[in-house]
N, CA, C and O atoms as a DFTB+ gen file, in Angstrom:
720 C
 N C O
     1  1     -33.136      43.182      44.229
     2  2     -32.739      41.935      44.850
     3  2     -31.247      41.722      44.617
     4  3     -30.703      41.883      43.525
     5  1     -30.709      41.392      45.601
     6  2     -29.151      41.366      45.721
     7  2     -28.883      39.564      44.945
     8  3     -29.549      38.529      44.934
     9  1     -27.158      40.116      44.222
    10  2     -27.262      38.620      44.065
    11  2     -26.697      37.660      44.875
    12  3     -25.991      38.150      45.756
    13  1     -26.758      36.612      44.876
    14  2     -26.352      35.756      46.122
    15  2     -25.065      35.329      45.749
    16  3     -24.948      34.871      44.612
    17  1     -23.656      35.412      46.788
    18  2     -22.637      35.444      46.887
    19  2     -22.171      33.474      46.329
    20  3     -22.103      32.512      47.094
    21  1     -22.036      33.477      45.443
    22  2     -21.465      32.043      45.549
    23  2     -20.536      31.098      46.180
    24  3     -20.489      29.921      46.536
    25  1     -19.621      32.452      46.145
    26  2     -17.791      32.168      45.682
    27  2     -17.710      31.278      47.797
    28  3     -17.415      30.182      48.275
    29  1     -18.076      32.336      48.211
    30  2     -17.926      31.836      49.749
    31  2     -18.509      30.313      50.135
    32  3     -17.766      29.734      50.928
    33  1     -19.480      29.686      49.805
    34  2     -20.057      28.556      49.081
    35  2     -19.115      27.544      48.856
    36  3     -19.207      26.393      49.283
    37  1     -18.120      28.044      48.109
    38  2     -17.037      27.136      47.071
    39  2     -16.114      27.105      48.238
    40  3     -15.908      26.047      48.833
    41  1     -15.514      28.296      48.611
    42  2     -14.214      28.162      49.516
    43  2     -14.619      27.225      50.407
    44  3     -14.083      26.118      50.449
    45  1     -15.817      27.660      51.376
    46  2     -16.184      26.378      52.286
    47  2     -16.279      24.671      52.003
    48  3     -16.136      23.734      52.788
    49  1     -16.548      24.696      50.705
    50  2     -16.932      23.504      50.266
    51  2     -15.038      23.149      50.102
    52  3     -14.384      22.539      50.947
    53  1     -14.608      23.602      49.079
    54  2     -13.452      23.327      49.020
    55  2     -12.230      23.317      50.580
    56  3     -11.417      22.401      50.704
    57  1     -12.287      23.999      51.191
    58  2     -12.104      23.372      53.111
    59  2     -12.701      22.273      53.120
    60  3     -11.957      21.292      53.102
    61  1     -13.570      22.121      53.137
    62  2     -14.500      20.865      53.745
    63  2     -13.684      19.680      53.058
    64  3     -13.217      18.754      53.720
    65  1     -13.555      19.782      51.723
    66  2     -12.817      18.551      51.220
    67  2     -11.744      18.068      50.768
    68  3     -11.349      17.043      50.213
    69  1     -11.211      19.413      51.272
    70  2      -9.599      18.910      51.542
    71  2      -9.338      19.040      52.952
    72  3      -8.280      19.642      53.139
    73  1      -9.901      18.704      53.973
    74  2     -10.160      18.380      55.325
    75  2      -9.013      18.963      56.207
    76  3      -8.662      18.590      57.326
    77  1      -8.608      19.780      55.580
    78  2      -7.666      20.474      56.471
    79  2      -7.225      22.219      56.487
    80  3      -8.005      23.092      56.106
    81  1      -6.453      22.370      56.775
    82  2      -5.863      24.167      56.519
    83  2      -5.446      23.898      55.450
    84  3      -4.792      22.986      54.942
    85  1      -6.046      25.092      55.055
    86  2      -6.079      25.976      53.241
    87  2      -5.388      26.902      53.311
    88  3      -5.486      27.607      54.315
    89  1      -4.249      27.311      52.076
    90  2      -4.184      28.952      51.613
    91  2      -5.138      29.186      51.102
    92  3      -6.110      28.449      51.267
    93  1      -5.203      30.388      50.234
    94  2      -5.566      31.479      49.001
    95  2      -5.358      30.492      48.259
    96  3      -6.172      29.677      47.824
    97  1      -3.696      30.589      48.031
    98  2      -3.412      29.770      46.540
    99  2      -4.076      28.159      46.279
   100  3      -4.645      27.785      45.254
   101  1      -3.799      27.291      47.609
   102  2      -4.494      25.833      47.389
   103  2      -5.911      26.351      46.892
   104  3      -6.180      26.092      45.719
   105  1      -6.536      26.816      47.388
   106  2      -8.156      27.263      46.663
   107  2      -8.382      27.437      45.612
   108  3      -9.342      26.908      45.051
   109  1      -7.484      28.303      44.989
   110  2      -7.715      28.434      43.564
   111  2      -6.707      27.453      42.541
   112  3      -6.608      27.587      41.321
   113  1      -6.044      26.508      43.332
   114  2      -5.333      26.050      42.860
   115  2      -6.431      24.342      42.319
   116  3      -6.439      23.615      41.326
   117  1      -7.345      24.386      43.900
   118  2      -8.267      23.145      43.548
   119  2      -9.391      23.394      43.098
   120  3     -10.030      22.445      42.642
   121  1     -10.151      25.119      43.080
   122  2     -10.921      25.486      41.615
   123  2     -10.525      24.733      40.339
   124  3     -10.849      23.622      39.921
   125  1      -9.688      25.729      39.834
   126  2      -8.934      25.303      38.653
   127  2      -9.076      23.901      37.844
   128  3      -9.520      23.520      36.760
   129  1      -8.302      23.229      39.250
   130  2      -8.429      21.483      39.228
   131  2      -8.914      20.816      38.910
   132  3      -8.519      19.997      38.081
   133  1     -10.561      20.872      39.683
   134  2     -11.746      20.120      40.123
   135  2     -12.907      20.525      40.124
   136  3     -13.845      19.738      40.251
   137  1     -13.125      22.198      39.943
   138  2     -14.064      22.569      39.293
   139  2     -14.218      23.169      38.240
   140  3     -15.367      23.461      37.909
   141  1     -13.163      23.513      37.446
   142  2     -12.902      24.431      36.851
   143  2     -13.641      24.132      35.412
   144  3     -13.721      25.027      34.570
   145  1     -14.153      22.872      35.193
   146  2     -14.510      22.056      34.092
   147  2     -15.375      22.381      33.759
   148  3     -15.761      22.004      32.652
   149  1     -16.679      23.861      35.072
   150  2     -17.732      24.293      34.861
   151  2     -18.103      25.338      35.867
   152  3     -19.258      25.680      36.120
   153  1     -16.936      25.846      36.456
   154  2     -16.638      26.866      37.559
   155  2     -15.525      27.695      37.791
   156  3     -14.558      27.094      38.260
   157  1     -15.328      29.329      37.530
   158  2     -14.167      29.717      37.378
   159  2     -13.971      30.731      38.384
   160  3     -14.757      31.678      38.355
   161  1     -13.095      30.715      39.245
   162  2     -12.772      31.701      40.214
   163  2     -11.603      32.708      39.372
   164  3     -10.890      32.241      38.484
   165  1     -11.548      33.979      39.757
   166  2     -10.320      34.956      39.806
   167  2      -9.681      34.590      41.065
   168  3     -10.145      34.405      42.190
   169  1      -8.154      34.515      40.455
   170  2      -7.370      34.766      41.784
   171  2      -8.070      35.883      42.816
   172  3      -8.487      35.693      43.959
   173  1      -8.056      37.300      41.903
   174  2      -7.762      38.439      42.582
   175  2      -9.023      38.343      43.395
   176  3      -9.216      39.269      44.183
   177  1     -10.104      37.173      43.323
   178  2     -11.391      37.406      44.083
   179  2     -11.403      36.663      45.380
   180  3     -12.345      36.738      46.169
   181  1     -10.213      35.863      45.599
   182  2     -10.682      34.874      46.408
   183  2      -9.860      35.662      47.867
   184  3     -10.320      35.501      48.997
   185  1      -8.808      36.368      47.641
   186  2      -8.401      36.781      48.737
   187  2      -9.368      38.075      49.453
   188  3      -9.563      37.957      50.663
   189  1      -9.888      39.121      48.854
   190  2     -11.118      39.027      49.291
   191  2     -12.375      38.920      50.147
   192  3     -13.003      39.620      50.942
   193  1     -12.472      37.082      49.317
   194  2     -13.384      37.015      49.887
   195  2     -13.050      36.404      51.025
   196  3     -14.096      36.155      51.625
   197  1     -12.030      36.002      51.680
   198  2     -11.740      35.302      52.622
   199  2     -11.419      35.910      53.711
   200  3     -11.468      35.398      54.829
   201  1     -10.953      37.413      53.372
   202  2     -11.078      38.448      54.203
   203  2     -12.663      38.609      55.200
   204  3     -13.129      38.627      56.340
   205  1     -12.922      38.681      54.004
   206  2     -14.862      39.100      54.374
   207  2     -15.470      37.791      55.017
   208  3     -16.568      37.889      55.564
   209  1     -14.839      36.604      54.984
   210  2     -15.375      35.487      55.591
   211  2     -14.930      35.712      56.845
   212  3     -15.845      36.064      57.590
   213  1     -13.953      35.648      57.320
   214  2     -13.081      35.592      58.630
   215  2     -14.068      37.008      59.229
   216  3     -14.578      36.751      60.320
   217  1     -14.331      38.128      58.804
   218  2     -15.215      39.111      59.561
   219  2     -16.032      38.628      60.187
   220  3     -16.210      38.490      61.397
   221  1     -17.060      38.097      58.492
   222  2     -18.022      37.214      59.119
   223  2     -18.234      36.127      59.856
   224  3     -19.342      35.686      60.162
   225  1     -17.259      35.711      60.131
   226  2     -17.164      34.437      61.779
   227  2     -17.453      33.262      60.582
   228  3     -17.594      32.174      61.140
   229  1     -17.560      33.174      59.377
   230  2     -17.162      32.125      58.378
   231  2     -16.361      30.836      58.018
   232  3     -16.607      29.725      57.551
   233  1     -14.663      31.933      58.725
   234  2     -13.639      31.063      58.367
   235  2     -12.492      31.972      60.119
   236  3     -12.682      33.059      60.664
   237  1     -11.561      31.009      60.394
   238  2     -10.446      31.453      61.063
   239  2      -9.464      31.603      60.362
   240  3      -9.377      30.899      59.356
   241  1      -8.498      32.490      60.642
   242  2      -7.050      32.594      59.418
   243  2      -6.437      32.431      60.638
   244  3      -6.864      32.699      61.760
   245  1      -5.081      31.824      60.190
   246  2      -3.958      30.937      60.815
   247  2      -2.622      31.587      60.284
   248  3      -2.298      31.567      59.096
   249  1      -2.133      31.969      60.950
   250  2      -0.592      32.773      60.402
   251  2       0.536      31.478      60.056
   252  3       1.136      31.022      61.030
   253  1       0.716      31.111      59.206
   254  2       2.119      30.729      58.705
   255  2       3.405      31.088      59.430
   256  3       4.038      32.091      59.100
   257  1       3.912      30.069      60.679
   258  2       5.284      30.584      61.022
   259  2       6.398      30.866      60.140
   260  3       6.732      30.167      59.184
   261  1       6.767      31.586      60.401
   262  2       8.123      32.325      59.555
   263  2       7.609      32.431      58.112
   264  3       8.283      32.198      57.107
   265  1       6.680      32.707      58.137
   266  2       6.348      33.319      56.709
   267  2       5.166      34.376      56.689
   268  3       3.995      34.072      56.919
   269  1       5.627      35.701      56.376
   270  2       4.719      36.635      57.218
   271  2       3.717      37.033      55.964
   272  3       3.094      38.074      56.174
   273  1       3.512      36.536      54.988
   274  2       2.800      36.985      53.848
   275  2       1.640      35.536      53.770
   276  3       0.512      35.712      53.310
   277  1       2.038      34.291      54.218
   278  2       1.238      33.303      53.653
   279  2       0.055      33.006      55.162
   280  3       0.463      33.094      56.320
   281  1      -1.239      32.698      54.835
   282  2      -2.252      32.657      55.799
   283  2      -3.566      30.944      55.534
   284  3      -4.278      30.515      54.626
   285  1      -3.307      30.646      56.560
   286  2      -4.130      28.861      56.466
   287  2      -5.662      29.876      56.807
   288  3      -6.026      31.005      57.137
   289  1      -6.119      28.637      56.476
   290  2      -7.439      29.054      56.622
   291  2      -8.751      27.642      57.157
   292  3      -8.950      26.658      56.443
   293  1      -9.496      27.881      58.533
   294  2      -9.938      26.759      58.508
   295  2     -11.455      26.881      58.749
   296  3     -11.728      27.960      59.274
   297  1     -12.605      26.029      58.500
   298  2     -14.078      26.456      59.091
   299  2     -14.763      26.625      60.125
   300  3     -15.233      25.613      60.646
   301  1     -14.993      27.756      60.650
   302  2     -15.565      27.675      62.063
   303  2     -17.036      26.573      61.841
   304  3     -17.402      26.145      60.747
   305  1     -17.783      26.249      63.323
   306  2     -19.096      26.359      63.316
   307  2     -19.941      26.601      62.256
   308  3     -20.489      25.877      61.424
   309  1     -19.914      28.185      62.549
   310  2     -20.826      29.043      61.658
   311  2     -20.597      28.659      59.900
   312  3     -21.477      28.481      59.058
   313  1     -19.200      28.616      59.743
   314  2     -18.692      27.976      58.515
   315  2     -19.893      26.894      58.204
   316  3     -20.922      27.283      57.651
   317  1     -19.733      25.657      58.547
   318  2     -19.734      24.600      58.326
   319  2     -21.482      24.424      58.481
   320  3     -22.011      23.432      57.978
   321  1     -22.192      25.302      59.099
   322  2     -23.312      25.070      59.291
   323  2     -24.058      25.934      57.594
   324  3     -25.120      25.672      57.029
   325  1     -23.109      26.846      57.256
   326  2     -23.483      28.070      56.308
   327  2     -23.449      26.928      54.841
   328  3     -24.175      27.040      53.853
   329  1     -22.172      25.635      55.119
   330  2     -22.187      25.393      54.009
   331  2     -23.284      24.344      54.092
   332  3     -23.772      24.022      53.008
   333  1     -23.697      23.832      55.041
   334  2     -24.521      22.508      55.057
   335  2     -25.729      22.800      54.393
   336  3     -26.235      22.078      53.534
   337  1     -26.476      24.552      55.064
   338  2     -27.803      24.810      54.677
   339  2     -27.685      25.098      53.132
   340  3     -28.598      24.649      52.439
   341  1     -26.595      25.845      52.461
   342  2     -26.515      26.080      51.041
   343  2     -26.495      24.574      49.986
   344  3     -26.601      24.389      48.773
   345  1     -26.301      23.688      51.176
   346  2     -26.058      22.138      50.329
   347  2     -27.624      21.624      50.441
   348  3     -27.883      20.430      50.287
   349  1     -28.142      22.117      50.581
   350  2     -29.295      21.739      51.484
   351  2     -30.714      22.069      50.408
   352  3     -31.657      21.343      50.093
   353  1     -30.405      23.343      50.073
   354  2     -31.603      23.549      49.050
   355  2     -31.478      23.914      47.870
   356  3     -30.750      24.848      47.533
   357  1     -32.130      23.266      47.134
   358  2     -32.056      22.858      45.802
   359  2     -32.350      24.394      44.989
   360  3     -33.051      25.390      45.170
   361  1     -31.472      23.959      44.119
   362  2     -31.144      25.590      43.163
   363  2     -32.701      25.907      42.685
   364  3     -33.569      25.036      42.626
   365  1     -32.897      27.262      42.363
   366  2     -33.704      27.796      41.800
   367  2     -34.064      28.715      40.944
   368  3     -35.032      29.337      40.506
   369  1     -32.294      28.497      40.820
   370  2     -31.991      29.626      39.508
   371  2     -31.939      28.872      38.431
   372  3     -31.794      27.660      38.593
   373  1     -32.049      29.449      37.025
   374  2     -32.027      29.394      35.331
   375  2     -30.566      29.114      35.652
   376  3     -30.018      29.865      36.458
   377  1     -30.009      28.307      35.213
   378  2     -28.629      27.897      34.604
   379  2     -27.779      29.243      33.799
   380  3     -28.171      29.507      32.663
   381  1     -26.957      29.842      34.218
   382  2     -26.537      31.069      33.375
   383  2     -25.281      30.269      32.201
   384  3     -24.452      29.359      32.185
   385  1     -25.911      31.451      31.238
   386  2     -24.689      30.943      30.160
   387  2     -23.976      31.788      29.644
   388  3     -24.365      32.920      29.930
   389  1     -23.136      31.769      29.032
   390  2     -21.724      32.839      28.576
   391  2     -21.210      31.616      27.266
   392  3     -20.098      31.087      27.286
   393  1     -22.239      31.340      26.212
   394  2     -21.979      30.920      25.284
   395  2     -21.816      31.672      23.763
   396  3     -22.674      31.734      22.882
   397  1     -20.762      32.091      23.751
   398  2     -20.304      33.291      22.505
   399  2     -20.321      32.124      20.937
   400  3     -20.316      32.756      19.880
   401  1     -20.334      30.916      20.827
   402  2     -21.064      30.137      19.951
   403  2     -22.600      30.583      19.278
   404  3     -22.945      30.956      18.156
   405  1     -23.258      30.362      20.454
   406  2     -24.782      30.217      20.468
   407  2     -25.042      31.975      19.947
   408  3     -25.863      32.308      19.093
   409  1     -24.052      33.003      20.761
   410  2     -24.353      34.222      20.453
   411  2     -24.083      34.515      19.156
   412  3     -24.853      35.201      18.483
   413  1     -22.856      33.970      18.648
   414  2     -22.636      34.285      17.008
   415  2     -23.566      34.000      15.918
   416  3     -23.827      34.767      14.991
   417  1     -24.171      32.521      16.158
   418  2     -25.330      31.732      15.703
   419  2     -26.387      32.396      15.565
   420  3     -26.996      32.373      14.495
   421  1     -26.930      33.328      16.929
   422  2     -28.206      33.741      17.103
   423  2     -28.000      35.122      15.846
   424  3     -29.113      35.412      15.408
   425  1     -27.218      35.723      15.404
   426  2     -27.088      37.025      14.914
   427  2     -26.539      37.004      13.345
   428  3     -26.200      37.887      12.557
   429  1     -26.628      35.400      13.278
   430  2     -26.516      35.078      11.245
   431  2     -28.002      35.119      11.215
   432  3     -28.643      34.748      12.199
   433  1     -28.675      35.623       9.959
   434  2     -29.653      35.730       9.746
   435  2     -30.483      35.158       8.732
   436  3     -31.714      35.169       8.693
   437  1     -29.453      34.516       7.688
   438  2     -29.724      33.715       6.471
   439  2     -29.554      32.224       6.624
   440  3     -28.904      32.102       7.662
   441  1     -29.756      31.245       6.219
   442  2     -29.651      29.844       6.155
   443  2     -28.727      29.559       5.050
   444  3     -28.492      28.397       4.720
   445  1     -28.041      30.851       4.298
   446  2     -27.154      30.529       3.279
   447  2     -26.008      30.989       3.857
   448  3     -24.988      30.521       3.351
   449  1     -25.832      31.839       4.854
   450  2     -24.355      31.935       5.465
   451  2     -23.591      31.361       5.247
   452  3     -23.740      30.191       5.600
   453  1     -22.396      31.670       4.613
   454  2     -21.104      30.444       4.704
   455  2     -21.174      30.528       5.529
   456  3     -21.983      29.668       5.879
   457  1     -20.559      31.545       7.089
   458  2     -20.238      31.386       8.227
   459  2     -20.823      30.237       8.718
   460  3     -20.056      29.433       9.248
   461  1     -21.880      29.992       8.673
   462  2     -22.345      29.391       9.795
   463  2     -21.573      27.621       9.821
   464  3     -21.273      26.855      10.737
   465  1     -21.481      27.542       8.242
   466  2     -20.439      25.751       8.062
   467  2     -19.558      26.302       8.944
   468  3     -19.957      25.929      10.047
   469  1     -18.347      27.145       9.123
   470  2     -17.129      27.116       9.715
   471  2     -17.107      27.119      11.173
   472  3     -16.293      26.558      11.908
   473  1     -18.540      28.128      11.619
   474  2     -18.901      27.878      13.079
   475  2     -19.196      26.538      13.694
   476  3     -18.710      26.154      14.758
   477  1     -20.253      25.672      12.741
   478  2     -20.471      24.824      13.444
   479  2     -18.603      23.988      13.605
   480  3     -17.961      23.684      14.610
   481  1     -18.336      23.888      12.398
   482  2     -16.703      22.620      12.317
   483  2     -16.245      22.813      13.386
   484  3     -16.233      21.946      14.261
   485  1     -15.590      24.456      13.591
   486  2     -14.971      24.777      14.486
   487  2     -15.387      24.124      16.304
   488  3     -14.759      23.662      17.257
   489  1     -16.679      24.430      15.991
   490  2     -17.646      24.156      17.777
   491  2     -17.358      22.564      17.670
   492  3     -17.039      22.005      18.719
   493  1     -17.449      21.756      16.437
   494  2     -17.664      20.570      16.932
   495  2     -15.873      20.228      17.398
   496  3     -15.808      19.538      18.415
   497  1     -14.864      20.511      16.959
   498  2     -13.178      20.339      17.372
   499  2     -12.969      21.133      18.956
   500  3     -12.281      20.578      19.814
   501  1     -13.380      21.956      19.119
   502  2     -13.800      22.536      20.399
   503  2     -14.107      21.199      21.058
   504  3     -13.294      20.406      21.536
   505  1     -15.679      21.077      20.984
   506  2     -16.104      19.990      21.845
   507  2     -15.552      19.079      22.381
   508  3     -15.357      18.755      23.552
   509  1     -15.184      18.472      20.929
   510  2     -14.697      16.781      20.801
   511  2     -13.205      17.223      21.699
   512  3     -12.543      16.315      22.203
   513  1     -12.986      17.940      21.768
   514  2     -11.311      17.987      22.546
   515  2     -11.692      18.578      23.866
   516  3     -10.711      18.610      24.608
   517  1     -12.662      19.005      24.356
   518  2     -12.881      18.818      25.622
   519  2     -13.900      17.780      26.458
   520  3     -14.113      17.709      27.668
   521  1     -14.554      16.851      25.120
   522  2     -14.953      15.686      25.531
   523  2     -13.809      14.672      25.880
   524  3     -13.854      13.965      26.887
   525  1     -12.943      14.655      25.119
   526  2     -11.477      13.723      25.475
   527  2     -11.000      14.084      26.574
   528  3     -10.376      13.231      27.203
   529  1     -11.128      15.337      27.102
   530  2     -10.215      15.698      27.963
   531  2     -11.595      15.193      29.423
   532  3     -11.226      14.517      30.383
   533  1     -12.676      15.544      29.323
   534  2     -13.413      14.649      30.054
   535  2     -13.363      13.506      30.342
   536  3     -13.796      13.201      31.453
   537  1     -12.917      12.632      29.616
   538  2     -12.778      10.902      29.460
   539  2     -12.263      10.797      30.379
   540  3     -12.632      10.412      31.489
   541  1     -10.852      11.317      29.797
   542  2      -9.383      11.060      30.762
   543  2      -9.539      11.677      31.960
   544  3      -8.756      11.257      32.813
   545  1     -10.367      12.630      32.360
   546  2     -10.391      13.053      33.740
   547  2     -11.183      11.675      34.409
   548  3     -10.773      10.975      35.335
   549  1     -12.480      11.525      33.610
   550  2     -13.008      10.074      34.582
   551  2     -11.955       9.011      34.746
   552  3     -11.543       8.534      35.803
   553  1     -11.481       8.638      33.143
   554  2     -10.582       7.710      33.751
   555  2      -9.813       7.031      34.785
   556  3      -9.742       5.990      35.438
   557  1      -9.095       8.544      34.525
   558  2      -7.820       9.086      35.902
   559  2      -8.554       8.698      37.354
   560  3      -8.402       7.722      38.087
   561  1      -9.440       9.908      37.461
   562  2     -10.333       9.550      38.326
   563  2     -10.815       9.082      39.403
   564  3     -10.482       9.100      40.588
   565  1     -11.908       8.531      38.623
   566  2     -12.761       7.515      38.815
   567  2     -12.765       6.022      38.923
   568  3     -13.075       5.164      38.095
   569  1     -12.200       5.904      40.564
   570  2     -12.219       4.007      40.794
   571  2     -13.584       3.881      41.410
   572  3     -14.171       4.897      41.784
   573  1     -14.172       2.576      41.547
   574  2     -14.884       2.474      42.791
   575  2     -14.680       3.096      43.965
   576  3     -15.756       3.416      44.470
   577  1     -13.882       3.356      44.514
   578  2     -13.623       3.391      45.742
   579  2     -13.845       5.752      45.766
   580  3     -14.378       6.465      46.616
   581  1     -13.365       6.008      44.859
   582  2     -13.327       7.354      44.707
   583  2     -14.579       7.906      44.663
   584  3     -14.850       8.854      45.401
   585  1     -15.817       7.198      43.487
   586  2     -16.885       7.255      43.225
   587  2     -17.489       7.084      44.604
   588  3     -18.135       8.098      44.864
   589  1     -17.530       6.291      45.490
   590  2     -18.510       5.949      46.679
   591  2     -17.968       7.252      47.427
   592  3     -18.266       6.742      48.507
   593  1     -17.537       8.247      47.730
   594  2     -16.776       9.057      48.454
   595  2     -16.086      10.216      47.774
   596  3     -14.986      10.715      48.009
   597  1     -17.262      10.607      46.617
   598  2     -17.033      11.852      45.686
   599  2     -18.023      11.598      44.690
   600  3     -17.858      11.911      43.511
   601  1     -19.029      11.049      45.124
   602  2     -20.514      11.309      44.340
   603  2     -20.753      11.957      43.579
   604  3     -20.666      11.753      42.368
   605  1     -21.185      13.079      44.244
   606  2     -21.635      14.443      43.668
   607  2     -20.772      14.722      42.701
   608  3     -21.461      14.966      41.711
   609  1     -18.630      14.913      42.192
   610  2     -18.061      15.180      41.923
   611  2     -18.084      14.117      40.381
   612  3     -17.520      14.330      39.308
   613  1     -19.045      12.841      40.837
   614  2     -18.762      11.580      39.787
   615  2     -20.161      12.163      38.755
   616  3     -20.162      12.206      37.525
   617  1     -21.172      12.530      39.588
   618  2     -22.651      12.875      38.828
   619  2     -22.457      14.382      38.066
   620  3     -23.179      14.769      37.147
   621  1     -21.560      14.989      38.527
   622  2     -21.624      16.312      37.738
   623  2     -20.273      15.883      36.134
   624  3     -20.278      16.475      35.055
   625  1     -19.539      15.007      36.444
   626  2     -18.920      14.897      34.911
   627  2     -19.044      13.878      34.304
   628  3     -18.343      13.781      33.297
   629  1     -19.875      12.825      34.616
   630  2     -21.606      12.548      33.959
   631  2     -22.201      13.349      33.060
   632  3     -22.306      13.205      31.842
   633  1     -22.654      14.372      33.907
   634  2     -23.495      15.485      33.422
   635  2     -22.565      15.862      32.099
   636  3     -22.948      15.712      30.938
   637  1     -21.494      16.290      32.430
   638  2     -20.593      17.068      31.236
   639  2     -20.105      16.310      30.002
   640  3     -19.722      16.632      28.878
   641  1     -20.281      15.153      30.685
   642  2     -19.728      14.099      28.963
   643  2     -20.850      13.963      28.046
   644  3     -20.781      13.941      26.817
   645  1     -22.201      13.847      28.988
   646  2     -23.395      13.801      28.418
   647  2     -23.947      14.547      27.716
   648  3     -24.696      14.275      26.778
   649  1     -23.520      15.893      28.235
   650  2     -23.634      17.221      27.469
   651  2     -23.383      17.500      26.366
   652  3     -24.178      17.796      25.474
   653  1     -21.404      17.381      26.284
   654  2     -20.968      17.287      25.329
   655  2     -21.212      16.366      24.215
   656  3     -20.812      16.804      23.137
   657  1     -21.721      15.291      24.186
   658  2     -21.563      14.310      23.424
   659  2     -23.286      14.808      22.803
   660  3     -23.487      14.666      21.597
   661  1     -24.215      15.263      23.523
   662  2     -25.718      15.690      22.776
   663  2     -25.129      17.191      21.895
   664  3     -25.498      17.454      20.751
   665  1     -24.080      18.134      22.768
   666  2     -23.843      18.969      21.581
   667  2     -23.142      18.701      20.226
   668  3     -23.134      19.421      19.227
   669  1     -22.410      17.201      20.475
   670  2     -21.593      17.498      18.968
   671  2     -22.696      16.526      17.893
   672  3     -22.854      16.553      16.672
   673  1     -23.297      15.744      18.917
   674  2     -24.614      15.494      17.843
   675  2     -25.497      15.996      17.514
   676  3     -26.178      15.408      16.674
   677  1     -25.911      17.240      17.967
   678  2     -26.539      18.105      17.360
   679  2     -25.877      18.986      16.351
   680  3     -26.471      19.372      15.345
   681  1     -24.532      19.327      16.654
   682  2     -23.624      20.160      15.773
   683  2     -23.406      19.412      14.120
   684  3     -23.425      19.920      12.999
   685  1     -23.162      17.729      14.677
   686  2     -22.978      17.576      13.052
   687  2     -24.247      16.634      12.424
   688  3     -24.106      15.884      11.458
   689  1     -25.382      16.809      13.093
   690  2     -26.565      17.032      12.146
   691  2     -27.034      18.046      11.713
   692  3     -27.617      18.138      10.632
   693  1     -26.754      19.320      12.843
   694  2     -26.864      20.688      11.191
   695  2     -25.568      20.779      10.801
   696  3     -25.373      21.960      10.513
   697  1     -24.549      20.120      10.639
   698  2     -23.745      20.476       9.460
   699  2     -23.801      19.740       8.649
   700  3     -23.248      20.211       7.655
   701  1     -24.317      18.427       8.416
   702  2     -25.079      17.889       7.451
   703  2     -25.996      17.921       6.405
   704  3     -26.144      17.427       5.287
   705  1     -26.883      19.120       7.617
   706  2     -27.875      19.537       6.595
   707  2     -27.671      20.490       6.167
   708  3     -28.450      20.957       5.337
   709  1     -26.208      21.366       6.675
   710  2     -25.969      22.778       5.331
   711  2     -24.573      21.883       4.848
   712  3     -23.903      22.684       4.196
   713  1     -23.946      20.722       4.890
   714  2     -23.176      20.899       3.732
   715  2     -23.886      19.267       2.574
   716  3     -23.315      18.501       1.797
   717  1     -24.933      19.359       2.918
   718  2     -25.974      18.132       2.015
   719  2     -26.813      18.995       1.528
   720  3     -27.743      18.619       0.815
């Protein structure tokens, strides 16, 4: 079973909501930005894939006057219908993780580890400094007016403050109970 292409997903979505002609670079420039908080593109992937979109009747590319290297990019039809149905049905995949924490954790084997006090300290200063940096993104943000007209964008760092804030309370109740 093949795996299912995401990235093309994102570019469309990201067209769609910056409602106009895109580079390469704006794309990964509003990854980075706006998703990046739980979504990471390679540069070197997105040009690419945008190649392979425009084949596929996906996307149109737009030449840049007097600039023979830079290319807009906008959604056909087919685009816009590709991203509606992918918006459309609800995931059915396991959540993937790439947590080298949890992996270090899983492979101490004693309950007397020093390591494991310095892992947790460390994870919880981690956290707590990308929970702050969450705040201030809602802050910034998040008016009324942004929220009614970026929903989805308001419910997913929700999700991430919520997250964070159950991991560092879990983090410093077992470090409680190995340094008590």
């Amino acid at each position: 079973m093949s795996k299912q292409r995401i990235l093309p997903h994102i570019i469309l979505g990201v067209i769609c909501a910056s409602g106009s002609r895109v580079s390469g670079k704006q794309i990964t420039d509003f990854v980075y930005r706006e998703i990046g908080e739980f979504w990471q593109v390679a540069h070197s992937q997105v040009y690419p894939e945008l190649k392979r979109m425009v084949q596929e009747g996906l996307l149109e590319v737009h030449p840049v006057p007097n600039n023979d290297k830079e290319r807009h990019y906008t959604m056909t039809e087919l685009g816009q219908s590709s991203l509606d149905e992918w918006l459309t049905v609800p995931n059915e995949e396991t959540p993937q993780q790439r947590d080298i924490f949890s992996l270090k954790m899983f492979f101490i084997s004693s309950m007397d580890d020093e390591r494991i006090v310095g892992h947790l300290e460390g994870q919880i200063l981690l956290l707590e400094k990308h929970l702050q940096h969450l705040l201030n993104r809602k802050e910034t943000l998040f008016d009324k007016d942004y929220i009614a007209n970026n929903y989805g964008h308001y419910l997913v760092l929700e999700r991430a403050i919520a997250r964070n804030k159950g991991q560092i309370d879990w983090l410093k109740t077992t470090l409680s109970k190995h340094k008590g």
